[in-house]
C-alpha positions in Angstrom: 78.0 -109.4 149.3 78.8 -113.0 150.2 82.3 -114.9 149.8 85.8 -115.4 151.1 88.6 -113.2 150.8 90.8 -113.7 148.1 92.6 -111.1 147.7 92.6 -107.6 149.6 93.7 -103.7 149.1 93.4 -101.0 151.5 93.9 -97.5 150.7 94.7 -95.4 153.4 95.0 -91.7 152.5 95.7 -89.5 155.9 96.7 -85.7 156.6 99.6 -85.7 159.6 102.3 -83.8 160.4 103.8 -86.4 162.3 103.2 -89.8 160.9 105.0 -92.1 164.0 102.6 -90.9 166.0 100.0 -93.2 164.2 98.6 -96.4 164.3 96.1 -97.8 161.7 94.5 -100.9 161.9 92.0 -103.0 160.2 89.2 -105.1 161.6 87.3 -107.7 159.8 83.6 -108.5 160.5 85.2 -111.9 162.1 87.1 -109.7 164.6 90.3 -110.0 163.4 92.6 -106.6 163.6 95.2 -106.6 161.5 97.5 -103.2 162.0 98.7 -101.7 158.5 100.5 -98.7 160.2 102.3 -98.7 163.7 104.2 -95.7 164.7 106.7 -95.5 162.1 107.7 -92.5 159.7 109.3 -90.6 162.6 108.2 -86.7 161.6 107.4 -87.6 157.9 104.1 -85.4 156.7 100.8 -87.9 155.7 99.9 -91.7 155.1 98.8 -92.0 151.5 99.5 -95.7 150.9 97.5 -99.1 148.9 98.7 -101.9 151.4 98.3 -105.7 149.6 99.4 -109.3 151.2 102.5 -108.4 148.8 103.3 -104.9 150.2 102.4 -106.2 154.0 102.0 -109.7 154.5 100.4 -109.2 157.8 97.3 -109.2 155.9 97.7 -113.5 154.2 95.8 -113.8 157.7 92.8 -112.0 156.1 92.6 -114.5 153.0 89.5 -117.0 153.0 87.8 -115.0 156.1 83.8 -114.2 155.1 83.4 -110.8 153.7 79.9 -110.6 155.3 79.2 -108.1 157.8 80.9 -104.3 158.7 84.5 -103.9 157.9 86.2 -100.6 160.2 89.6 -98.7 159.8 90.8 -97.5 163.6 93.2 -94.6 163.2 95.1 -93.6 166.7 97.3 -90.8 167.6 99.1 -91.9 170.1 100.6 -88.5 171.3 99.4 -85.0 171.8 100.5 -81.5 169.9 99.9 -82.5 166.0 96.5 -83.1 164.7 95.6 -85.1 161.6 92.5 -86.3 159.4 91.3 -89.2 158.1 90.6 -88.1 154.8 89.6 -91.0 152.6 89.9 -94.8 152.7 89.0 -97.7 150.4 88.7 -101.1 150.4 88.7 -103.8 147.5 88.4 -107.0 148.5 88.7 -110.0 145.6 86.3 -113.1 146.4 
C-alpha cells in the first residue's frame, strides 16, 4: 500500500497482571515511536484498548507520514515477578 496517514487506530489487546509495569509503543516505517502505554494502571489486570489521535493525541504526529514499509508494536515489562502476553494487535490506518 502507498499513501499518507490520515487517520490511525491501534488495538492493543494484552494479558498482565500488573499493567504499570508496561510500556507500549509504536514505530512507524519513518522511525518515529510514538508510546501508547507508559507504566500506568498501577496493579490493574490487562491492556485491551483502540487508541485514535482523539483518545491519545500523541499520535496527530503520525498524520501525513508514508505508510510504506514495516510498522512494529514494542511491548516492555519493565520489572520482574508478573508475566504477560501479547495476545493480539491491529492496525487501521486511513489514507
Amino acid at each position: 500500500a502507498q499513501g499518507q496517514v490520515k487517520d490511525i487506530r491501534v488495538g492493543v489487546n494484552i494479558s498482565h497482571t500488573y499493567i504499570q509495569d508496561l510500556t507500549v509503543t509504536l514505530g512507524t516505517p519513518a522511525g518515529t515511536r510514538v508510546i501508547l502505554h507508559n507504566r500506568t494502571g498501577g496493579s490493574a489486570d490487562d491492556i485491551r484498548q483502540d487508541y485514535t489521535p482523539a483518545t491519545h493525541p500523541p499520535l496527530d504526529r503520525l498524520l501525513n507520514e508514508v505508510i510504506t514499509g514495516d510498522w512494529t508494536l514494542i511491548v516492555t515489562d519493565q520489572a520482574g515477578l508478573d508475566v504477560g502476553k501479547l495476545n493480539q494487535w491491529t492496525l487501521d490506518i486511513q489514507v
